[in-house]
C-alpha positions in Angstrom: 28.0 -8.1 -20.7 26.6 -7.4 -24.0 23.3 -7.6 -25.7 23.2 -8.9 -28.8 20.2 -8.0 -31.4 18.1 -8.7 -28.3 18.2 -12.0 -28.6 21.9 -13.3 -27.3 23.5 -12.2 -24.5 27.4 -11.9 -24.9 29.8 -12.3 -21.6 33.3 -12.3 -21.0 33.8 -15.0 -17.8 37.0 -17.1 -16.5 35.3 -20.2 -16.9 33.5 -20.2 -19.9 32.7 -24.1 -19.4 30.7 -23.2 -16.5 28.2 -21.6 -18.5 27.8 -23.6 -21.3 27.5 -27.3 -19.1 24.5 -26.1 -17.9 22.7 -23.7 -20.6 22.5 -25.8 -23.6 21.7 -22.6 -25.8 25.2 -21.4 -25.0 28.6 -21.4 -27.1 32.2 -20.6 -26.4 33.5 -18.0 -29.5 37.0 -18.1 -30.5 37.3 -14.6 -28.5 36.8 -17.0 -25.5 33.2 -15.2 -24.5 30.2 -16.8 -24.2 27.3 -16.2 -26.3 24.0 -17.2 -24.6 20.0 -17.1 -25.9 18.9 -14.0 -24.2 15.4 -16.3 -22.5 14.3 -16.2 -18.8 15.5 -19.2 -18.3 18.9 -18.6 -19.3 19.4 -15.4 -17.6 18.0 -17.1 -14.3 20.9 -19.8 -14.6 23.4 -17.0 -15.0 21.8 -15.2 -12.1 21.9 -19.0 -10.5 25.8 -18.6 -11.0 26.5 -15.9 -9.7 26.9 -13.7 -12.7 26.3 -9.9 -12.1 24.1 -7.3 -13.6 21.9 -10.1 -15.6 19.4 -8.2 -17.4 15.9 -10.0 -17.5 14.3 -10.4 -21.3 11.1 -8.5 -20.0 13.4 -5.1 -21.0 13.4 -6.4 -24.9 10.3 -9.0 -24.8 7.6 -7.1 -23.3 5.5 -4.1 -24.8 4.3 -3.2 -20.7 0.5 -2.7 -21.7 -1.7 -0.3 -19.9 -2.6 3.1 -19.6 0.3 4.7 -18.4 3.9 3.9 -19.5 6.2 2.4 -16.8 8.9 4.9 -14.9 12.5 3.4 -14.9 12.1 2.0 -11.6 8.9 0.2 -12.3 10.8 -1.6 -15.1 14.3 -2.1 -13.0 11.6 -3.7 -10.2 9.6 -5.6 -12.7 12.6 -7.3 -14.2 14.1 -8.1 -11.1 10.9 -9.9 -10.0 11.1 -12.2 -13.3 14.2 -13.1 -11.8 13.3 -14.6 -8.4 11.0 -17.2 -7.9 10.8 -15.9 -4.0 12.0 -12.1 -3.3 10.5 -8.9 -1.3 10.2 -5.4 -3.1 10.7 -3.3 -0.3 10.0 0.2 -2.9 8.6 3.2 -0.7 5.0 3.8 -0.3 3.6 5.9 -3.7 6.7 4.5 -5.9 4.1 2.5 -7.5 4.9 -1.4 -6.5 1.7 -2.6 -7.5 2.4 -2.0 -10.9 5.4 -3.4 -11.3 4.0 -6.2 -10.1 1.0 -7.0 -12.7 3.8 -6.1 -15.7 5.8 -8.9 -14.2 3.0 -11.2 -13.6 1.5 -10.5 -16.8 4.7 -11.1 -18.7 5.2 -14.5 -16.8 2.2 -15.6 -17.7 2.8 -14.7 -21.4 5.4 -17.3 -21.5 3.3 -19.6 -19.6 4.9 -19.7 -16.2 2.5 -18.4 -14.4 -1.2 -18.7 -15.2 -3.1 -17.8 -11.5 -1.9 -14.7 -9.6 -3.4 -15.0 -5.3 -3.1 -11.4 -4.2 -3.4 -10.8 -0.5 -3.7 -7.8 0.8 -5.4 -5.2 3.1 -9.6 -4.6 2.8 -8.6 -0.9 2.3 -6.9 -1.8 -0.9 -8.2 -4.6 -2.7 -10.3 -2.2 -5.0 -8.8 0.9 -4.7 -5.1 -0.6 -5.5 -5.1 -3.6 -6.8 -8.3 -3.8 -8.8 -8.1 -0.5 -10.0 -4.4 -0.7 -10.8 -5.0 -4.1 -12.6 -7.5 -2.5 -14.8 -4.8 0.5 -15.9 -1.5 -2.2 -16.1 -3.6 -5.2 -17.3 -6.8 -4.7 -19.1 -6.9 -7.4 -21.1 -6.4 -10.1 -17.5 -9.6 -10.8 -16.1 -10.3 -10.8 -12.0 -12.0 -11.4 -9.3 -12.6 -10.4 -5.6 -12.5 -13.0 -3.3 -14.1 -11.2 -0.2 -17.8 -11.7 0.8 -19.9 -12.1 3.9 -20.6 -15.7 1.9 -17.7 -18.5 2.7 -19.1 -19.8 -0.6 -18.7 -16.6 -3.0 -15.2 -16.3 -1.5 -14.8 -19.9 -2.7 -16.4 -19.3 -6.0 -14.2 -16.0 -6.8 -10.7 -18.4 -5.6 -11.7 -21.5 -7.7 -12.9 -19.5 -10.8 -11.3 -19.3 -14.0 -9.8 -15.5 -13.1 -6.6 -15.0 -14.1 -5.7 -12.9 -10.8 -7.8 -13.0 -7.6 -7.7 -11.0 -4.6 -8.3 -11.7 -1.3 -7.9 -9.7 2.2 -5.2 -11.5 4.7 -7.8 -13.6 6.8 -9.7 -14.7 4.2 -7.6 -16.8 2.6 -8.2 -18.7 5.6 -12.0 -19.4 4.1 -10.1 -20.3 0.1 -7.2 -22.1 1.3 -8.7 -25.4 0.0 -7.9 -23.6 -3.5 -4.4 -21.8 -3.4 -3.2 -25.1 -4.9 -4.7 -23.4 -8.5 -2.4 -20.6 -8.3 1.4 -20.7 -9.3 2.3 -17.0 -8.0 1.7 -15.6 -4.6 1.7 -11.7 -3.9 1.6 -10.4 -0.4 1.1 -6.6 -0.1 2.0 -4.4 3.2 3.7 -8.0 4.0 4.5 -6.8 7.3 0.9 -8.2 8.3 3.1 -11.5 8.4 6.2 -10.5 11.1 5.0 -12.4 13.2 5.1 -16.4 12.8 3.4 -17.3 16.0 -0.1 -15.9 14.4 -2.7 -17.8 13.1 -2.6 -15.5 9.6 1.1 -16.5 9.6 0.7 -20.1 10.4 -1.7 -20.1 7.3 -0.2 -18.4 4.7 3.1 -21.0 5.4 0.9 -23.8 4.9 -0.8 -23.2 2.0 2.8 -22.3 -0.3 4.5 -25.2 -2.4 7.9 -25.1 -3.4 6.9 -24.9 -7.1 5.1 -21.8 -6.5 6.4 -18.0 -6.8 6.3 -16.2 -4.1 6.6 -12.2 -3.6 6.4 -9.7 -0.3 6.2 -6.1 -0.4 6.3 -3.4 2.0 7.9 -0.3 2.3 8.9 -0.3 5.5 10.4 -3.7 6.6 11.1 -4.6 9.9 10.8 -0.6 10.8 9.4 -1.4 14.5 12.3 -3.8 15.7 15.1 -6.1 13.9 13.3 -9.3 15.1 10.0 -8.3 12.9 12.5 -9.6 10.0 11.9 -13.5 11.1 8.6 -13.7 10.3 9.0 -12.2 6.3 12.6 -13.8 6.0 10.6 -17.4 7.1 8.6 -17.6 3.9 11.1 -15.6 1.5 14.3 -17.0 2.9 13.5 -19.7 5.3 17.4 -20.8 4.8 18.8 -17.4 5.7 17.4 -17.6 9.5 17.6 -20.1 12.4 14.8 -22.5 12.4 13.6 -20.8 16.0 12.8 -17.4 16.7 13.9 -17.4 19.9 17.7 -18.1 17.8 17.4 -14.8 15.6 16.1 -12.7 18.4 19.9 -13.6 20.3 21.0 -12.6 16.9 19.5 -8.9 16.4 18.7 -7.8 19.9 20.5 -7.8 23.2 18.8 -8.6 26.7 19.2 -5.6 29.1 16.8 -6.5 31.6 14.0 -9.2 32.2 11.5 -7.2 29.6 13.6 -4.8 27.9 16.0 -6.1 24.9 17.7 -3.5 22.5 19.1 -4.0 18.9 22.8 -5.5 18.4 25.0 -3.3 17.0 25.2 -5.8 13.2 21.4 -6.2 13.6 21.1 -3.7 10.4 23.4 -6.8 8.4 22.0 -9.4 10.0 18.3 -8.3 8.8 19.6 -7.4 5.5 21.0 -10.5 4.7 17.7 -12.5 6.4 15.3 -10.3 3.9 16.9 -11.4 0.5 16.7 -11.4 -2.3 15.7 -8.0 -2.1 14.8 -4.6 -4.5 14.3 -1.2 -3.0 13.7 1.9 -4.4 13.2 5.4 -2.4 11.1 8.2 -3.1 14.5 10.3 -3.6 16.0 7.7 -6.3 12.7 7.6 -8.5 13.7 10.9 -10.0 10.8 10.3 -12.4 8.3 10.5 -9.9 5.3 13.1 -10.2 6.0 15.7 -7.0 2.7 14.7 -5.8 0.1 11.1 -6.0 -2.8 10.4 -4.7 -3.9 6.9 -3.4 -7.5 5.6 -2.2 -8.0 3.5 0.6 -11.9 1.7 0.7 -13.3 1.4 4.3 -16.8 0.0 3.4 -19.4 1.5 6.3 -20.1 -0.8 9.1 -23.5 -2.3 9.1 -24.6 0.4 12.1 -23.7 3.2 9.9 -24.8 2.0 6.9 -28.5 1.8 8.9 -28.3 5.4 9.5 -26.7 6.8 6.7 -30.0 5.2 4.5 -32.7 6.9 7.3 -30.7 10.2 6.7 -30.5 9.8 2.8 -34.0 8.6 2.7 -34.8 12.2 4.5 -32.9 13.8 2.0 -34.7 12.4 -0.8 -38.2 13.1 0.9 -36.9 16.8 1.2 -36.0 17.2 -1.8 -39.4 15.5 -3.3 -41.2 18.3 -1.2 -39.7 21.8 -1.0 -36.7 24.2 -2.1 -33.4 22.6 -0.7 -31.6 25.7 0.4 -27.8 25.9 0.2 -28.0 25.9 4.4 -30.4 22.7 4.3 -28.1 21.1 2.1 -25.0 21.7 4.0 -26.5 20.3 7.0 -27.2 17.4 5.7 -24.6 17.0 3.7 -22.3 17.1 6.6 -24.6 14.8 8.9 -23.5 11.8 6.5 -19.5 13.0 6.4 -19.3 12.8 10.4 -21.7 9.8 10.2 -18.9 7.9 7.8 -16.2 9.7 10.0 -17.4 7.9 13.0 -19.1 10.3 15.2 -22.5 12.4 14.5 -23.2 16.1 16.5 -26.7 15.7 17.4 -29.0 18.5 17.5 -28.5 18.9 20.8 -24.9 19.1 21.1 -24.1 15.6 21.5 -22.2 13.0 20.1 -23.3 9.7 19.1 -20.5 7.7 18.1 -19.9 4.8 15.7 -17.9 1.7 15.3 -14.6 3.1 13.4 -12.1 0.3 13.9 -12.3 -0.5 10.3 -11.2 3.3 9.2 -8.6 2.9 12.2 -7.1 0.1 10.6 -6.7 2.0 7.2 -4.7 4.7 8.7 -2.7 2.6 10.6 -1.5 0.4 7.8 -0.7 3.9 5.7 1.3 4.9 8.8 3.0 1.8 9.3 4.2 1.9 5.4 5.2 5.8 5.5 8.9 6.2 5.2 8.7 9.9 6.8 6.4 11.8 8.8 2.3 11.6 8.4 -0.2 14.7 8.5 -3.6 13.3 9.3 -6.7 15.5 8.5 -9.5 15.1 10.2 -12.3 17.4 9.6 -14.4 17.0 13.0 -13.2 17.5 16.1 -14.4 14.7 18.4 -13.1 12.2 15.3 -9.7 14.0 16.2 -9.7 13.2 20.0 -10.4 9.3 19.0 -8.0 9.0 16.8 -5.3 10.7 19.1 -6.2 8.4 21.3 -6.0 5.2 19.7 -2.7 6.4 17.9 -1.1 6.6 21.3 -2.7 3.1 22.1 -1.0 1.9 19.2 2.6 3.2 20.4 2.2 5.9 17.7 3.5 9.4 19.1 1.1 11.8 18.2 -0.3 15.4 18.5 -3.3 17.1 17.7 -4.2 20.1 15.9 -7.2 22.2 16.4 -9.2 25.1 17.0 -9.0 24.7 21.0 -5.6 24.8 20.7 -3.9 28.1 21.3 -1.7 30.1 18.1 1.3 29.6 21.0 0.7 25.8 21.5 0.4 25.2 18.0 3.6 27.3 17.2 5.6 24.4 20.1 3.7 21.8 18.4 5.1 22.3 14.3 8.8 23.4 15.5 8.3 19.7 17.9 7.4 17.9 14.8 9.6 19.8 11.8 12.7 19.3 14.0 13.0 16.5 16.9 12.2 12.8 16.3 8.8 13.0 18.1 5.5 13.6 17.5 5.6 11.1 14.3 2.1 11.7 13.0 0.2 15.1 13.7 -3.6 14.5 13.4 -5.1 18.4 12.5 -8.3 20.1 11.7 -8.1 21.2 8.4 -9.0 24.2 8.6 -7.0 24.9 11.5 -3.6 24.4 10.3 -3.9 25.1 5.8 -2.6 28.1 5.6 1.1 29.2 6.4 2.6 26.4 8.0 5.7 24.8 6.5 5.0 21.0 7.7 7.8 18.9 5.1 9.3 16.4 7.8 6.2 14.6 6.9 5.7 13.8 3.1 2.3 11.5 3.4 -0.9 13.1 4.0 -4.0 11.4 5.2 -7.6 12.4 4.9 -9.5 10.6 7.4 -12.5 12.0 5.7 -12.8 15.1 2.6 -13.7 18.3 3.2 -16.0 21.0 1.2 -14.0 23.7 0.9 -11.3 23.1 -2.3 -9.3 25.7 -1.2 -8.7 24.5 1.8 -8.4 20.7 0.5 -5.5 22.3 -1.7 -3.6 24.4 1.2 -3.7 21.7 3.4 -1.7 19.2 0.4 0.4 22.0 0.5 1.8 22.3 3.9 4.2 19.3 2.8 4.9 19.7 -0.8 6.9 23.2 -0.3 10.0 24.8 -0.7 12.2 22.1 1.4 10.7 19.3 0.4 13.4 16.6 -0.5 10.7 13.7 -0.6 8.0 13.1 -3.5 5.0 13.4 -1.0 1.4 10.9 -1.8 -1.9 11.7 -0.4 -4.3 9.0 0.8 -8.0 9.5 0.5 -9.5 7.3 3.1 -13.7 6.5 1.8 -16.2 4.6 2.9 -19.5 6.4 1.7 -21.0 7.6 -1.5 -21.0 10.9 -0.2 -17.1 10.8 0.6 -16.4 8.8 -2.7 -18.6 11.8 -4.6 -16.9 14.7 -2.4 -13.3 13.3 -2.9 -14.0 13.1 -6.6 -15.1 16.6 -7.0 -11.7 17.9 -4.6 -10.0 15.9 -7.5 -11.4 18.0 -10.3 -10.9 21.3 -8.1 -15.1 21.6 -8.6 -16.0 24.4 -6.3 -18.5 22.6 -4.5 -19.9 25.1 -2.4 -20.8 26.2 -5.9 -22.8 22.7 -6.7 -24.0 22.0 -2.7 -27.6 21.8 -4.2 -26.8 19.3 -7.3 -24.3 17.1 -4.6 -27.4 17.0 -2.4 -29.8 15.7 -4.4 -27.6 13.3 -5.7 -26.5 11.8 -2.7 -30.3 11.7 -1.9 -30.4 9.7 -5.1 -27.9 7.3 -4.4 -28.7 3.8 -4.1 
């Protein structure tokens, strides 16, 4: 196949006739190859027929606006997309899907395919990805949030005149009266929809029409069994799987007693051809990758700690109205609202007065679930540590922890466990506790369930899996809920010594409103 001054395609086929019955904008040559208008529509006839290696004219048509220029497997993924009216992009977590989504979204709608974009998606995300990311790919598209305690600003954000609008998975439950206004469909971390006997499932099936476009992306499909396929495959490639569940489980998995099944030896093929059409790019293949990105996820403070964390700031700001702040005072404080948005406060006592952190739970749980490799989690208090360990191994999650109770001999068993044997999958550590020394690159995600102070230690923590040994290009999620966090993580960004600015970070955080 041959481009032709961007405009033609030129291909050399057995049946020529087969092209040009059905593309109008098509001739025979006297060579006997088929010249064909290099449009979208064209190429997804040829696709249509079979026809390999069809380039999409988003590679010659589209100047990919933004801030940043697109890597080569951004483009490959983008064009793809153009192509498929339904498809996953099953890209590993930090490869930068979200991108290649808005340039192939924004280029549809520059020929006038598409003119509404519904984005659903995780709470953790909506801003921190997708807004943000729609503001560096696609400035000049307007937006809007569809997530509000109000059914009726929900309603008002869905039936407005924005061009893409994003909503968290069981919202669209509240706009589903106005999905009908959109023409393209995007489901992030699809693996929120494996399962078709849920309500969110049920829903999102409802609510799509044949004309519309429909995309799922996750990095890790069907990662925790072959049957979590179905449910994806159901409103991708309903035709590729029987009509019943209980008919693809027989397919994938094999019944060794009454509660325990196993995966079929062809369940791998069987799941690849259910979950198609189908992109994927690893970490390893985007050579163009940075060694190192860093992702936000938003976990907005729940209504009890948003109580307290206002008494505390207000006594911040009265301090600060009345006396010196020393660097000690501010410290304190400072600290009182990072375990507060953590999830746990040290009274002056001693004790611990826990808060509701199912929402920050959730975050971490979703960047688990979409890690290819291994996951550090730091944690910089150590009662946070002992929740989350415990919740992880609720969750089926094999875990260990990290921390100064533990002994230099234990810790030692613990990092050869999780460099070299399948299990412990996540280790949740104390920062400070495990940043300086330790080779950790089986994992190549690293969580913060909340920041730290100390930028040197911020930096050698990062730095226990991007080493020497590292065959992965490793991401680093920032989860935030609070100003103070959102303020803190900023600064770690920068490499501000804050210890340096404790006083000025205190009195702004006082500030806050």
């Amino acid at each position: 196949m041959q481009i032709i001054d961007n405009k033609a395609l030129l291909l050399k086929v057995r049946e020529p006739q087969r092209i040009t019955t059905v593309i109008p904008k098509s001739k025979i040559l006297d060579s006997g190859e088929v010249l064909v208008k290099w449009g979208l529509e064209e190429a997804q006839v040829l696709k249509n027929l079979r026809i390999k290696d069809v380039p999409s004219p988003i590679n010659a048509q589209y100047n990919w606006p933004g801030l940043y220029k697109p890597f080569e497997h951004q483009k490959t993924t983008s064009s793809f997309l153009t192509l498929h009216r339904r498809a996953f992009v099953f890209n590993e977590q930090g490869t930068g899907k979200t991108g290649s989504v808005i340039w192939a979204a924004d280029y549809l709608m520059t020929l006038g395919i598409v003119k509404r974009v519904l984005v659903l998606c995780p709470l953790s995300i909506m801003q921190s990805a997708w807004e943000n990311d729609l503001f560096r790919f696609a400035m000049h598209r307007t937006c809007a949030i569809a997530h509000s305690y109000s059914k009726e600003k929900r309603l008002e954000a869905a039936n407005s005149n924005a061009e893409f609008v994003i909503c968290n998975f069981d919202g669209l439950d509240i706009i589903k009266s106005a999905v009908d206004k959109f023409d393209l469909i995007v489901i992030d971390e699809a693996n929120a929809y494996k399962n078709v006997s849920t309500k969110r499932w049920k829903i999102l099936n409802s609510v799509i029409k044949p004309t519309m476009w429909v995309w799922m992306l996750t990095g890790t499909p069907a990662s925790q069994s072959p049957t979590d396929a179905y449910g994806l495959a159901k409103i991708i490639n309903p035709s590729g799987v029987p009509k019943f569940f209980g008919a693809f489980r027989d397919l994938v998995m094999q019944r060794i007693t009454t509660f325990k099944w196993v995966p079929k030896n062809n369940s791998e093929t069987v799941v690849h051809d259910a979950l198609q059409p189908a992109i994927r790019f690893t970490k390893e293949e985007c050579l163009d990758l940075p060694d190192m990105t860093y992702t936000t996820r938003e976990v907005p403070l729940t209504s009890q700690q948003q109580k307290y964390y206002e008494i505390i700031r207000k006594d911040m700001l009265a301090i600060a109205a009345g006396e010196e702040i020393t660097t000690v005072n501010a410290a304190a404080n400072l600290n009182k609202l990072l375990q507060l948005s953590c999830g746990a406060v040290y009274s002056d006592s001693g004790e611990v007065v826990a808060f509701d952190a199912k929402s920050r739970m959730s975050a971490l749980m979703e960047v688990i679930e979409e890690a290819s490799h291994k996951v550090i989690v730091f944690v910089p208090f150590r009662h946070a540590i002992e929740i989350i360990a415990e919740e992880l191994k609720f969750q089926g999650v094999s875990c260990e922890v990290i921390h100064g109770g533990i002994s230099a001999t234990k810790r030692t068993e613990i990092f050869n466990k999780f460099q070299n044997d399948p299990d412990p999958h996540v280790l949740v550590i104390q920062p400070q506790a495990a940043a300086h020394g330790v080779t950790l690159h089986a994992a190549n995600v690293v969580v913060w369930w909340g920041p730290i102070t100390s930028i040197e230690t911020y930096l050698q923590a990062n730095a226990r899996v991007h080493r020497a040994g590292q065959r992965n290009p490793c991401t680093v999620v920032h989860i935030q809920g609070s100003p103070v966090e959102k303020r803190i993580y900023k600064m770690l960004s920068e490499k501000v010594d804050i210890h340096s600015r404790l006083i000025d970070l205190y009195k702004n955080i006082a500030e806050d409103t």
